[in-house]
C-alpha positions as CSV (number, residue, x, y, z in Angstrom):
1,X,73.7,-49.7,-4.4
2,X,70.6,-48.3,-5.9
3,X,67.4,-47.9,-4.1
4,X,64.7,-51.1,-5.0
5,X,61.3,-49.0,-5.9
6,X,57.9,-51.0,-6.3
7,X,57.4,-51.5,-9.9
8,X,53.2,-51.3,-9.6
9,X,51.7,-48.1,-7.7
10,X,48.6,-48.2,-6.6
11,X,46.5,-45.1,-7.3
12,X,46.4,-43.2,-4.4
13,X,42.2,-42.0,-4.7
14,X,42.5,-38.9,-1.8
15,X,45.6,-37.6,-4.5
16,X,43.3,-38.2,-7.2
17,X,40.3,-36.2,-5.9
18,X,42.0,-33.3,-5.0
19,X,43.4,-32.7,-8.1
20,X,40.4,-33.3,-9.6
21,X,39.3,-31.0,-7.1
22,X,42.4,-28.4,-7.7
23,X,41.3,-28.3,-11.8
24,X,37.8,-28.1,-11.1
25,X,38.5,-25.0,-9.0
26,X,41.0,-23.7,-11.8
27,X,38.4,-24.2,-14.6
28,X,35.8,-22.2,-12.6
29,X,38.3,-19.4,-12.2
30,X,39.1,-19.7,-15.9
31,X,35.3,-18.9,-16.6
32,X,34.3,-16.6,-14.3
33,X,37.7,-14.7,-16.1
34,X,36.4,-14.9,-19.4
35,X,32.4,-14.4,-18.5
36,X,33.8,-10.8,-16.6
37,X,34.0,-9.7,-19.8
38,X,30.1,-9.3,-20.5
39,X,28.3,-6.9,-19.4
40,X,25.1,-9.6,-18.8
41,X,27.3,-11.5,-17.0
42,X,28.1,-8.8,-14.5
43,X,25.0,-7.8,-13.7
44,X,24.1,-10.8,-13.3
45,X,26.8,-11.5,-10.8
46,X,25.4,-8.3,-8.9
47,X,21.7,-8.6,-8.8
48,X,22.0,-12.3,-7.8
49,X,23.6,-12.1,-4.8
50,X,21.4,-8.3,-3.7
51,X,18.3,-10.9,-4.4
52,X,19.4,-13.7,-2.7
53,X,20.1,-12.2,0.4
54,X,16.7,-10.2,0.7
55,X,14.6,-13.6,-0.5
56,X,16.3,-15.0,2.8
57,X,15.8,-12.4,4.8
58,X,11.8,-12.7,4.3
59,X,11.8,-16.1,4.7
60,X,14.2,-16.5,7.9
61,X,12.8,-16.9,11.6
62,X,14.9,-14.8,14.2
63,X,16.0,-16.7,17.3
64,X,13.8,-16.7,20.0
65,X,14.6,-13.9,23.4
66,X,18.0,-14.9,24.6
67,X,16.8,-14.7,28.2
68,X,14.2,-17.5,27.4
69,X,16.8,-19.6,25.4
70,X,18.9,-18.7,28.8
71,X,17.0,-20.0,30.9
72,X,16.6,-23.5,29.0
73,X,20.6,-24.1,28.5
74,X,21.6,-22.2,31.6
75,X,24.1,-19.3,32.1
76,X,27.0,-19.8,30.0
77,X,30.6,-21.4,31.2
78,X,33.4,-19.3,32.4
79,X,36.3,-20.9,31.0
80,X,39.5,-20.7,33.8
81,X,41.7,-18.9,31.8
82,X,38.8,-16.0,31.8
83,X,39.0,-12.9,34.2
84,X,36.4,-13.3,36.5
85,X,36.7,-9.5,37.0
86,X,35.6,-9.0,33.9
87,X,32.1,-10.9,34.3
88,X,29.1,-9.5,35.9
89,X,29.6,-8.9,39.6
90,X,25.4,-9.1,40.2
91,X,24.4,-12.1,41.6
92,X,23.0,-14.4,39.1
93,X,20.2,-16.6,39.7
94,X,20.0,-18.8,36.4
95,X,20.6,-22.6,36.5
96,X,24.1,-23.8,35.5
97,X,24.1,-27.1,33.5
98,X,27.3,-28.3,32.4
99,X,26.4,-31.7,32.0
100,X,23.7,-33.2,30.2
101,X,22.4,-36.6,30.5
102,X,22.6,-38.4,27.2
103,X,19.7,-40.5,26.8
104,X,19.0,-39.7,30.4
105,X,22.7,-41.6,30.6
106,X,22.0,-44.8,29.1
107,X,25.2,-46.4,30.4
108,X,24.0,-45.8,33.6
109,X,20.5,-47.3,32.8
110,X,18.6,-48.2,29.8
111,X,18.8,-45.5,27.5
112,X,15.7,-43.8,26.8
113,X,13.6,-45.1,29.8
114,X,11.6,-44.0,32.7
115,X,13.4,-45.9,34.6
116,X,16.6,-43.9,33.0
117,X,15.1,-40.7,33.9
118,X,14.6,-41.5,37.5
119,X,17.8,-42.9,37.8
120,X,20.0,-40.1,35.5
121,X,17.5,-37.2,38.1
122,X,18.6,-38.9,41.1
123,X,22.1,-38.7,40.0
124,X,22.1,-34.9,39.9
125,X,20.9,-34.6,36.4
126,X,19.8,-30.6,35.6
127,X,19.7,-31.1,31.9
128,X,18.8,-34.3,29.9
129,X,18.5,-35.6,25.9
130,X,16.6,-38.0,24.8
131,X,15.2,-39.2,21.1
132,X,11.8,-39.0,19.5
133,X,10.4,-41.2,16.9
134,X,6.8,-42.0,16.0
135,X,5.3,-45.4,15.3
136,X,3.9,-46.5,12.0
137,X,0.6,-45.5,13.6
138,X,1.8,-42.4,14.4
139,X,2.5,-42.5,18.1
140,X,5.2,-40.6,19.6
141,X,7.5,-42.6,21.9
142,X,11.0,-42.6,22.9
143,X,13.8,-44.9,20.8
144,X,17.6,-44.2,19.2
145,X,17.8,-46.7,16.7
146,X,16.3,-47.4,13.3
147,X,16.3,-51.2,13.8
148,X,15.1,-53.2,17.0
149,X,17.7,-55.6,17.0
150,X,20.0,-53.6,19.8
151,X,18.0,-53.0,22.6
152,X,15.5,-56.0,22.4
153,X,14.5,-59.4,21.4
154,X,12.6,-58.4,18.4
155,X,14.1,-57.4,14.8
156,X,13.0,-55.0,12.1
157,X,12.8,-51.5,11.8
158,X,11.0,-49.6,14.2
159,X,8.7,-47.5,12.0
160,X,6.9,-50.0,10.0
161,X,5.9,-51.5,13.5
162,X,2.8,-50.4,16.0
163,X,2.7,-49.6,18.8
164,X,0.8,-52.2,19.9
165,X,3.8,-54.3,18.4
166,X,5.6,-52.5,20.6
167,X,4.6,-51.4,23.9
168,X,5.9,-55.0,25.6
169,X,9.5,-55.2,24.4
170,X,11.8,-55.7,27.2
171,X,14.8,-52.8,26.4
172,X,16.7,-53.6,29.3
173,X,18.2,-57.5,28.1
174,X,21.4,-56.6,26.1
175,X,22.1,-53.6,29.1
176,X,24.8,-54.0,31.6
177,X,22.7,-54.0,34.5
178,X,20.2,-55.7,33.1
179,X,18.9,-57.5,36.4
180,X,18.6,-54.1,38.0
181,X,16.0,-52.7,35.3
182,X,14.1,-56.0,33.9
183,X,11.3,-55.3,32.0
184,X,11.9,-51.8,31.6
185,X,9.8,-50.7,28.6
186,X,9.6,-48.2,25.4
187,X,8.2,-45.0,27.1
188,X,5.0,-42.9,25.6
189,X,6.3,-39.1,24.9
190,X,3.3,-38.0,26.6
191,X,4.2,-40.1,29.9
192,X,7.9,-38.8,29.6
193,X,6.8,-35.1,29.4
194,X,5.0,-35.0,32.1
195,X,7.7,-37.1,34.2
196,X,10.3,-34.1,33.1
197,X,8.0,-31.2,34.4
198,X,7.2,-32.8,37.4
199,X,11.2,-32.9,37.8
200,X,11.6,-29.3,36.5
201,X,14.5,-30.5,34.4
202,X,16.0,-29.0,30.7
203,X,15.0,-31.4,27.9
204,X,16.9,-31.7,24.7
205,X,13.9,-33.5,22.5
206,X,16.5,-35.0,19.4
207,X,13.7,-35.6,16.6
208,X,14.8,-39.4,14.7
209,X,12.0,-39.2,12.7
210,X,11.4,-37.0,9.6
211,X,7.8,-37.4,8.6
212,X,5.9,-34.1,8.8
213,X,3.6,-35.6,11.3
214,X,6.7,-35.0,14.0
215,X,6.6,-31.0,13.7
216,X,2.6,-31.2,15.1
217,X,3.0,-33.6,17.6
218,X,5.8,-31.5,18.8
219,X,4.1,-28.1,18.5
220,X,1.1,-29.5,19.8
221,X,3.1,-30.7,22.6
222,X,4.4,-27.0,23.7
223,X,1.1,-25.6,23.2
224,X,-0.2,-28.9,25.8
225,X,2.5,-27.9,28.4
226,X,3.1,-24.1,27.9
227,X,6.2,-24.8,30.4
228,X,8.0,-26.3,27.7
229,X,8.8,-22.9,26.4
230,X,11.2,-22.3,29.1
231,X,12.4,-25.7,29.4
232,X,12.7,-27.5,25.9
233,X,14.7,-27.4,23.2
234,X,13.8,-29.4,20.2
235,X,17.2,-30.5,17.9
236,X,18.1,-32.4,14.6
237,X,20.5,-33.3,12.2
238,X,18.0,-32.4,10.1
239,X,17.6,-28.4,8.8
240,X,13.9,-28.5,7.5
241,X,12.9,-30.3,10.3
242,X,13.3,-27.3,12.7
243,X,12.5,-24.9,10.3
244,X,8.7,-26.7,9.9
245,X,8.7,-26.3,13.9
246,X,9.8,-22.9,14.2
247,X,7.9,-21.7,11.4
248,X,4.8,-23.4,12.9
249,X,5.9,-21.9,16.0
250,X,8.5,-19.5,16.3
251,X,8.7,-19.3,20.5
252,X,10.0,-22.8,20.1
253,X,13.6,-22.8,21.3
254,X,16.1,-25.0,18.7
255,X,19.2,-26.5,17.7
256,X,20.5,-28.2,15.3
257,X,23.1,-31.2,15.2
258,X,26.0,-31.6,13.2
259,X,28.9,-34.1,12.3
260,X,31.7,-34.6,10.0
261,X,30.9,-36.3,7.0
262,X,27.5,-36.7,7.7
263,X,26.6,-37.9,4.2
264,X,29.2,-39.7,3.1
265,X,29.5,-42.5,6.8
266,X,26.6,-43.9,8.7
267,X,29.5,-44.2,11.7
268,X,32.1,-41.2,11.8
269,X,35.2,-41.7,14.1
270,X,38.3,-39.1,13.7
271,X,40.3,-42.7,13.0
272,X,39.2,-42.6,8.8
273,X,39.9,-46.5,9.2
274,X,37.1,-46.8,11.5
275,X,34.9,-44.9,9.2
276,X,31.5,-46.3,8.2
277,X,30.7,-45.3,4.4
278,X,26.9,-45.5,3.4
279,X,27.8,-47.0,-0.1
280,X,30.8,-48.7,-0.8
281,X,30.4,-47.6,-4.7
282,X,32.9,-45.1,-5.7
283,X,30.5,-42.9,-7.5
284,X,28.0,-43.4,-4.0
285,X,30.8,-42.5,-2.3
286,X,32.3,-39.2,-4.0
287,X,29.0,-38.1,-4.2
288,X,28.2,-37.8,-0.4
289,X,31.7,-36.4,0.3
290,X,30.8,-33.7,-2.6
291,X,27.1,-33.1,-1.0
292,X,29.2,-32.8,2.8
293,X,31.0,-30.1,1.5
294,X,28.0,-28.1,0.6
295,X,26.1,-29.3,3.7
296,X,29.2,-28.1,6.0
297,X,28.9,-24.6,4.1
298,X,25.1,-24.3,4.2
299,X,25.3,-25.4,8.5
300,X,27.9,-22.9,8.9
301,X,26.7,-19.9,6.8
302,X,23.2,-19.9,6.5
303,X,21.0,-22.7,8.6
304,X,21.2,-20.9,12.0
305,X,19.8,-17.7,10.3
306,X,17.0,-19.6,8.5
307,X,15.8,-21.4,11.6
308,X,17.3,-19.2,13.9
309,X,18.3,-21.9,16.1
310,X,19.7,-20.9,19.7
311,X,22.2,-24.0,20.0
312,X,24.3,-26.3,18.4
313,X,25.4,-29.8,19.2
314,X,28.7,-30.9,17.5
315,X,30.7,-33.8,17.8
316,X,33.0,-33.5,20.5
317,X,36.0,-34.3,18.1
318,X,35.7,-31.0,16.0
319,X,35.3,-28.8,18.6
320,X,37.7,-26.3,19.4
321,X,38.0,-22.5,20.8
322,X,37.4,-21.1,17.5
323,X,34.5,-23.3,16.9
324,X,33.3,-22.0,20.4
325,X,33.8,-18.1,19.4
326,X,32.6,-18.9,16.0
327,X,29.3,-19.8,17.1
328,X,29.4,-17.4,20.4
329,X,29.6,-13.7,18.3
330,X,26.3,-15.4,16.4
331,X,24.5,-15.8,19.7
332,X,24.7,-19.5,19.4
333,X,25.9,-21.9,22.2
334,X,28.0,-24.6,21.7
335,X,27.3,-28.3,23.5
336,X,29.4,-31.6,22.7
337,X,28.6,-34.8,22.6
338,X,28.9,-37.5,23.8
339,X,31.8,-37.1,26.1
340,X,32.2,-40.4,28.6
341,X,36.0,-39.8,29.2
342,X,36.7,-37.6,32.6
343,X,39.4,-35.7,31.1
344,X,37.8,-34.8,28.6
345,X,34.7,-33.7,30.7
346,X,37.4,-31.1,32.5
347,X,38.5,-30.0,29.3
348,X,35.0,-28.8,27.8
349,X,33.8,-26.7,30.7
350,X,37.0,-25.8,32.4
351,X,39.1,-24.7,29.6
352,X,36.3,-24.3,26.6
353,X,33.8,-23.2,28.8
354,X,30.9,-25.3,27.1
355,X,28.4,-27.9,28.1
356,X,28.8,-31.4,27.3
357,X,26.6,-34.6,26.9
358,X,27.3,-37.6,28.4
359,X,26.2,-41.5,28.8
360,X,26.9,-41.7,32.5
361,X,26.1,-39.1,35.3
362,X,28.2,-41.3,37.5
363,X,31.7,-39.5,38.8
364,X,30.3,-36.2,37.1
Protein backbone atom coordinates (compact mmCIF):
# COMPACT_ATOMS: atom_id res chain seq x y z
CA UNK A 1 0.00 0.00 0.00
CA UNK A 2 1.54 3.20 -1.07
CA UNK A 3 2.57 5.88 1.31
CA UNK A 4 -0.38 8.95 1.55
CA UNK A 5 2.02 12.25 1.08
CA UNK A 6 0.39 15.85 1.71
CA UNK A 7 -0.45 17.18 -1.53
CA UNK A 8 0.29 21.16 -0.39
CA UNK A 9 3.76 21.92 1.28
CA UNK A 10 4.25 24.62 3.02
CA UNK A 11 7.49 26.63 2.39
CA UNK A 12 9.69 25.89 4.90
CA UNK A 13 11.36 29.85 5.37
CA UNK A 14 14.66 28.72 7.60
CA UNK A 15 15.31 26.14 4.19
CA UNK A 16 14.66 29.06 2.10
CA UNK A 17 17.09 31.54 3.78
CA UNK A 18 19.87 29.37 3.81
CA UNK A 19 19.88 28.66 0.42
CA UNK A 20 19.54 32.01 -0.29
CA UNK A 21 22.23 32.28 2.03
CA UNK A 22 24.28 29.25 0.41
CA UNK A 23 24.06 31.16 -3.36
CA UNK A 24 24.78 34.42 -1.93
CA UNK A 25 27.95 32.97 -0.47
CA UNK A 26 28.63 31.13 -3.97
CA UNK A 27 28.11 34.31 -5.96
CA UNK A 28 30.63 36.18 -3.81
CA UNK A 29 33.08 33.39 -4.35
CA UNK A 30 32.31 33.49 -8.07
CA UNK A 31 33.44 37.30 -8.00
CA UNK A 32 36.06 37.52 -5.94
CA UNK A 33 37.28 34.51 -8.72
CA UNK A 34 36.87 36.49 -11.55
CA UNK A 35 37.92 40.16 -9.93
CA UNK A 36 41.54 38.01 -8.91
CA UNK A 37 42.20 38.50 -12.25
CA UNK A 38 43.03 42.36 -12.11
CA UNK A 39 45.71 43.70 -11.04
CA UNK A 40 43.55 46.86 -9.36
CA UNK A 41 41.59 44.47 -7.83
CA UNK A 42 44.49 42.89 -5.94
CA UNK A 43 45.91 45.67 -4.68
CA UNK A 44 43.19 46.69 -3.58
CA UNK A 45 42.47 43.56 -1.69
CA UNK A 46 45.95 44.16 -0.08
CA UNK A 47 46.15 47.76 0.88
CA UNK A 48 42.55 47.57 2.35
CA UNK A 49 42.97 45.33 4.87
CA UNK A 50 47.08 46.90 5.90
CA UNK A 51 44.81 50.22 6.23
CA UNK A 52 42.19 49.08 8.02
CA UNK A 53 43.93 47.54 10.68
CA UNK A 54 46.30 50.61 11.41
CA UNK A 55 43.13 53.21 11.24
CA UNK A 56 41.95 50.88 14.26
CA UNK A 57 44.79 50.68 15.90
CA UNK A 58 44.89 54.65 16.32
CA UNK A 59 41.58 54.93 17.16
CA UNK A 60 41.29 51.82 19.86
CA UNK A 61 41.56 52.38 23.79
CA UNK A 62 43.72 49.62 25.50
CA UNK A 63 42.09 47.95 28.52
CA UNK A 64 42.68 49.45 31.63
CA UNK A 65 45.72 47.67 34.36
CA UNK A 66 44.50 44.15 34.91
CA UNK A 67 45.29 44.49 38.55
CA UNK A 68 42.80 47.47 38.76
CA UNK A 69 40.14 45.56 36.58
CA UNK A 70 41.20 42.63 39.33
CA UNK A 71 40.36 44.15 41.97
CA UNK A 72 36.74 45.24 40.74
CA UNK A 73 35.64 41.59 39.41
CA UNK A 74 37.77 39.73 41.93
CA UNK A 75 40.35 36.89 41.42
CA UNK A 76 39.35 34.65 38.90
CA UNK A 77 37.49 31.04 39.50
CA UNK A 78 39.29 27.82 39.67
CA UNK A 79 37.23 25.55 37.94
CA UNK A 80 37.41 21.73 39.98
CA UNK A 81 38.69 19.92 37.31
CA UNK A 82 41.85 22.48 37.49
CA UNK A 83 45.16 21.44 39.27
CA UNK A 84 45.37 23.42 42.14
CA UNK A 85 49.17 22.72 41.95
CA UNK A 86 49.43 24.48 39.16
CA UNK A 87 47.95 27.88 40.62
CA UNK A 88 49.92 30.29 42.59
CA UNK A 89 50.87 28.93 45.96
CA UNK A 90 51.32 32.94 47.46
CA UNK A 91 48.66 33.84 49.53
CA UNK A 92 46.20 35.94 47.74
CA UNK A 93 44.46 38.74 49.26
CA UNK A 94 41.95 39.82 46.42
CA UNK A 95 38.14 39.56 46.89
CA UNK A 96 36.39 36.50 45.40
CA UNK A 97 32.87 37.25 43.92
CA UNK A 98 31.19 34.54 42.41
CA UNK A 99 27.90 35.81 42.69
CA UNK A 100 26.52 38.96 41.69
CA UNK A 101 23.39 40.44 42.81
CA UNK A 102 21.18 41.15 39.79
CA UNK A 103 19.36 44.27 40.37
CA UNK A 104 20.71 44.00 43.87
CA UNK A 105 18.39 40.54 43.63
CA UNK A 106 15.16 41.85 42.75
CA UNK A 107 13.33 38.68 43.58
CA UNK A 108 14.52 38.97 46.81
CA UNK A 109 13.33 42.73 47.06
CA UNK A 110 12.27 45.35 44.70
CA UNK A 111 14.61 45.39 42.01
CA UNK A 112 16.64 48.40 41.74
CA UNK A 113 15.95 49.94 45.27
CA UNK A 114 17.64 51.07 48.38
CA UNK A 115 15.76 49.04 50.07
CA UNK A 116 17.12 46.13 47.61
CA UNK A 117 20.60 47.06 48.32
CA UNK A 118 20.35 46.78 51.95
CA UNK A 119 18.59 43.75 51.79
CA UNK A 120 20.85 41.88 48.66
CA UNK A 121 24.26 43.48 51.27
CA UNK A 122 22.89 41.91 54.21
CA UNK A 123 22.49 38.71 52.38
CA UNK A 124 26.19 38.39 51.74
CA UNK A 125 26.23 40.42 48.55
CA UNK A 126 30.21 41.27 47.46
CA UNK A 127 29.26 42.29 43.99
CA UNK A 128 25.98 43.83 42.69
CA UNK A 129 24.20 45.24 39.12
CA UNK A 130 22.00 47.55 38.80
CA UNK A 131 20.49 49.88 35.71
CA UNK A 132 20.89 53.52 34.82
CA UNK A 133 18.54 55.68 33.00
CA UNK A 134 18.11 59.37 32.98
CA UNK A 135 14.79 61.31 33.22
CA UNK A 136 13.53 63.53 30.41
CA UNK A 137 15.06 66.32 32.58
CA UNK A 138 18.06 64.64 32.66
CA UNK A 139 18.33 63.14 36.06
CA UNK A 140 20.11 60.01 36.63
CA UNK A 141 18.10 57.37 38.68
CA UNK A 142 17.81 53.82 38.84
CA UNK A 143 14.98 51.81 36.53
CA UNK A 144 15.07 48.36 34.10
CA UNK A 145 12.29 48.97 32.00
CA UNK A 146 11.34 51.27 29.16
CA UNK A 147 7.60 51.48 30.18
CA UNK A 148 6.21 52.05 33.86
CA UNK A 149 3.50 49.76 33.60
CA UNK A 150 5.53 46.79 35.51
CA UNK A 151 6.69 47.96 38.52
CA UNK A 152 4.05 50.70 39.31
CA UNK A 153 0.67 52.24 39.11
CA UNK A 154 1.54 54.63 36.52
CA UNK A 155 1.86 53.99 32.52
CA UNK A 156 4.06 55.42 29.84
CA UNK A 157 7.53 55.42 29.06
CA UNK A 158 9.88 56.45 31.49
CA UNK A 159 11.93 59.01 29.53
CA UNK A 160 9.41 61.44 28.36
CA UNK A 161 8.53 61.66 32.22
CA UNK A 162 10.29 64.00 35.07
CA UNK A 163 11.43 63.42 37.78
CA UNK A 164 9.27 65.23 39.62
CA UNK A 165 6.62 62.82 37.77
CA UNK A 166 8.47 60.40 39.26
CA UNK A 167 10.03 60.54 42.47
CA UNK A 168 6.57 59.21 44.40
CA UNK A 169 5.82 56.00 42.45
CA UNK A 170 5.42 53.16 44.76
CA UNK A 171 7.83 50.22 42.92
CA UNK A 172 7.16 47.78 45.39
CA UNK A 173 2.99 46.92 44.47
CA UNK A 174 3.22 44.16 41.75
CA UNK A 175 6.50 42.60 44.06
CA UNK A 176 6.04 39.44 45.97
CA UNK A 177 6.71 40.79 49.23
CA UNK A 178 5.16 43.62 48.58
CA UNK A 179 3.89 44.32 52.41
CA UNK A 180 7.53 43.92 53.42
CA UNK A 181 8.89 46.94 51.19
CA UNK A 182 5.63 49.43 50.73
CA UNK A 183 6.39 52.47 49.41
CA UNK A 184 9.80 51.71 48.35
CA UNK A 185 10.72 54.34 45.78
CA UNK A 186 12.83 55.03 42.37
CA UNK A 187 16.36 55.72 43.89
CA UNK A 188 18.56 59.04 42.81
CA UNK A 189 22.14 57.58 41.23
CA UNK A 190 23.79 59.99 43.41
CA UNK A 191 22.00 58.50 46.69
CA UNK A 192 22.79 54.96 45.43
CA UNK A 193 26.59 55.73 44.94
CA UNK A 194 27.23 56.80 47.92
CA UNK A 195 25.08 53.86 49.62
CA UNK A 196 27.54 51.31 47.60
CA UNK A 197 30.87 53.02 48.87
CA UNK A 198 29.80 53.30 52.21
CA UNK A 199 29.23 49.33 51.74
CA UNK A 200 32.53 48.91 49.84
CA UNK A 201 30.75 46.70 47.36
CA UNK A 202 31.60 45.99 43.29
CA UNK A 203 29.06 47.78 41.19
CA UNK A 204 28.12 46.74 37.72
CA UNK A 205 26.39 50.29 36.50
CA UNK A 206 24.25 48.62 33.20
CA UNK A 207 23.64 51.99 31.09
CA UNK A 208 19.53 51.70 29.59
CA UNK A 209 19.79 54.93 28.27
CA UNK A 210 21.71 55.95 25.04
CA UNK A 211 21.55 59.76 25.02
CA UNK A 212 25.08 61.22 25.08
CA UNK A 213 24.21 63.07 28.21
CA UNK A 214 24.76 59.34 30.07
CA UNK A 215 28.72 59.19 29.25
CA UNK A 216 29.07 62.68 31.47
CA UNK A 217 27.01 61.94 34.18
CA UNK A 218 28.94 58.79 34.33
CA UNK A 219 32.45 60.17 33.97
CA UNK A 220 31.57 62.96 36.04
CA UNK A 221 30.47 60.50 38.55
CA UNK A 222 34.12 58.67 38.72
CA UNK A 223 35.85 61.82 38.77
CA UNK A 224 33.03 62.82 42.05
CA UNK A 225 33.99 59.47 43.84
CA UNK A 226 37.69 58.70 42.68
CA UNK A 227 36.85 55.14 44.52
CA UNK A 228 34.82 54.15 41.76
CA UNK A 229 37.96 53.38 39.82
CA UNK A 230 38.57 50.38 41.74
CA UNK A 231 35.16 49.48 42.36
CA UNK A 232 32.94 50.07 39.15
CA UNK A 233 32.46 48.84 36.11
CA UNK A 234 30.22 50.56 33.67
CA UNK A 235 28.38 47.92 30.91
CA UNK A 236 25.99 47.89 27.81
CA UNK A 237 24.58 46.27 25.05
CA UNK A 238 25.52 49.10 23.44
CA UNK A 239 29.34 49.44 21.76
CA UNK A 240 29.50 53.35 21.25
CA UNK A 241 28.22 53.80 24.44
CA UNK A 242 31.40 52.55 26.20
CA UNK A 243 33.50 53.67 23.73
CA UNK A 244 32.19 57.66 24.41
CA UNK A 245 33.02 56.71 28.25
CA UNK A 246 36.30 55.27 27.85
CA UNK A 247 37.37 57.62 25.31
CA UNK A 248 36.27 60.45 27.75
CA UNK A 249 37.99 58.46 30.25
CA UNK A 250 40.09 55.76 29.59
CA UNK A 251 40.81 54.52 33.57
CA UNK A 252 37.09 53.67 33.41
CA UNK A 253 36.89 49.93 33.79
CA UNK A 254 34.04 48.28 31.07
CA UNK A 255 32.10 45.65 29.71
CA UNK A 256 29.98 45.07 27.31
CA UNK A 257 26.68 42.85 27.10
CA UNK A 258 25.68 40.50 24.61
CA UNK A 259 22.77 38.19 23.50
CA UNK A 260 21.65 36.00 20.69
CA UNK A 261 19.71 37.59 18.22
CA UNK A 262 19.82 40.84 19.74
CA UNK A 263 18.29 42.58 16.71
CA UNK A 264 16.06 40.52 15.39
CA UNK A 265 13.78 39.57 19.29
CA UNK A 266 12.92 42.02 21.97
CA UNK A 267 12.69 38.57 24.27
CA UNK A 268 15.34 35.82 23.34
CA UNK A 269 14.79 32.33 24.97
CA UNK A 270 16.91 29.17 23.57
CA UNK A 271 13.08 27.68 22.99
CA UNK A 272 12.76 29.70 19.14
CA UNK A 273 8.92 29.30 19.91
CA UNK A 274 9.23 31.52 22.83
CA UNK A 275 11.02 34.02 20.75
CA UNK A 276 9.94 37.63 20.71
CA UNK A 277 10.52 39.21 17.09
CA UNK A 278 10.71 43.16 17.04
CA UNK A 279 8.65 43.18 13.70
CA UNK A 280 6.52 40.62 12.59
CA UNK A 281 7.21 41.86 8.73
CA UNK A 282 9.28 39.41 6.89
CA UNK A 283 11.47 41.94 5.29
CA UNK A 284 11.73 43.61 9.30
CA UNK A 285 12.50 40.43 10.18
CA UNK A 286 15.30 39.08 7.81
CA UNK A 287 16.78 42.24 8.17
CA UNK A 288 17.61 42.07 11.89
CA UNK A 289 18.74 38.43 11.60
CA UNK A 290 21.10 39.74 8.60
CA UNK A 291 22.36 42.85 10.83
CA UNK A 292 22.87 39.95 14.02
CA UNK A 293 25.16 38.26 11.98
CA UNK A 294 27.35 41.24 11.52
CA UNK A 295 26.75 42.48 15.07
CA UNK A 296 27.90 38.83 16.41
CA UNK A 297 31.10 39.24 14.13
CA UNK A 298 31.89 42.81 15.05
CA UNK A 299 31.33 41.78 19.30
CA UNK A 300 33.50 38.93 18.75
CA UNK A 301 36.34 40.33 16.55
CA UNK A 302 36.76 43.72 17.05
CA UNK A 303 34.47 45.64 19.97
CA UNK A 304 36.68 44.56 22.96
CA UNK A 305 39.75 46.01 21.07
CA UNK A 306 38.01 49.28 20.27
CA UNK A 307 36.76 49.86 23.77
CA UNK A 308 39.05 47.72 25.38
CA UNK A 309 36.54 46.43 27.66
CA UNK A 310 37.76 44.22 30.69
CA UNK A 311 34.52 41.98 30.85
CA UNK A 312 31.82 40.49 29.23
CA UNK A 313 28.33 39.52 30.29
CA UNK A 314 26.61 36.90 28.05
CA UNK A 315 23.59 35.08 28.34
CA UNK A 316 23.87 32.18 30.46
CA UNK A 317 22.50 29.98 27.58
CA UNK A 318 25.51 30.46 25.09
CA UNK A 319 28.03 30.03 27.43
CA UNK A 320 30.31 27.25 27.30
CA UNK A 321 34.15 26.36 27.95
CA UNK A 322 35.25 27.53 24.69
CA UNK A 323 33.28 30.72 25.10
CA UNK A 324 35.20 30.94 28.50
CA UNK A 325 38.80 30.36 26.88
CA UNK A 326 37.79 32.34 23.99
CA UNK A 327 37.48 35.42 25.95
CA UNK A 328 40.20 34.31 28.66
CA UNK A 329 43.51 34.35 26.09
CA UNK A 330 42.02 38.13 25.19
CA UNK A 331 42.27 39.11 28.88
CA UNK A 332 38.58 39.34 29.07
CA UNK A 333 36.37 37.73 31.94
CA UNK A 334 33.44 35.99 31.29
CA UNK A 335 30.10 36.60 33.78
CA UNK A 336 26.52 35.03 32.99
CA UNK A 337 23.46 36.14 33.59
CA UNK A 338 20.89 35.78 35.12
CA UNK A 339 21.24 32.37 36.64
CA UNK A 340 18.25 31.71 39.37
CA UNK A 341 18.42 27.86 39.13
CA UNK A 342 20.90 26.20 41.88
CA UNK A 343 22.29 23.76 39.61
CA UNK A 344 23.09 25.81 37.33
CA UNK A 345 24.76 28.21 39.91
CA UNK A 346 27.29 25.03 40.66
CA UNK A 347 27.77 24.58 37.18
CA UNK A 348 29.21 28.14 36.34
CA UNK A 349 31.78 28.54 39.08
CA UNK A 350 32.51 24.95 39.89
CA UNK A 351 32.94 23.39 36.60
CA UNK A 352 33.35 26.79 34.22
CA UNK A 353 34.97 28.67 36.76
CA UNK A 354 33.06 32.07 36.00
CA UNK A 355 30.89 34.45 37.90
CA UNK A 356 27.37 34.57 37.60
CA UNK A 357 24.41 37.06 38.12
CA UNK A 358 21.49 36.30 39.87
CA UNK A 359 17.83 37.57 41.04
CA UNK A 360 18.01 36.07 44.50
CA UNK A 361 21.06 35.98 46.98
CA UNK A 362 18.94 33.61 48.97
CA UNK A 363 20.46 29.80 49.24
CA UNK A 364 23.63 31.24 47.43
Amino acid sequence: MPLEVNSINPIDSRLAFSCVSLWTYFFGIFILAVEATNPLFLLVILIGPVATYYFLLQISIPQPNLEIAEEILGRPLIPEYTNENDCDEKEDHRVQMPVIAHRFAGLDAPENTLEALEVCYKNGAIGAEFDLVLTKDLVPILFHDNELDRLTSATGELQRKTWAELQNLDVSINHPFHERFVGARIPLFEDVIKKVIEYDMRIFIDIKDERAEIARVIVETFKEHPILYRRAVVSSFNFWIIYNIRRRDPNIVASMAWRPYYMTYCKYSVIEEECIPYSRTPIMYYWGRMLDHGTTWFFNNLAYRLTGFSAVLLCKDIITAEVVNYWKLRNVRVIAWTVNSPLEKVYFVKNLGISYMTDSMLGN
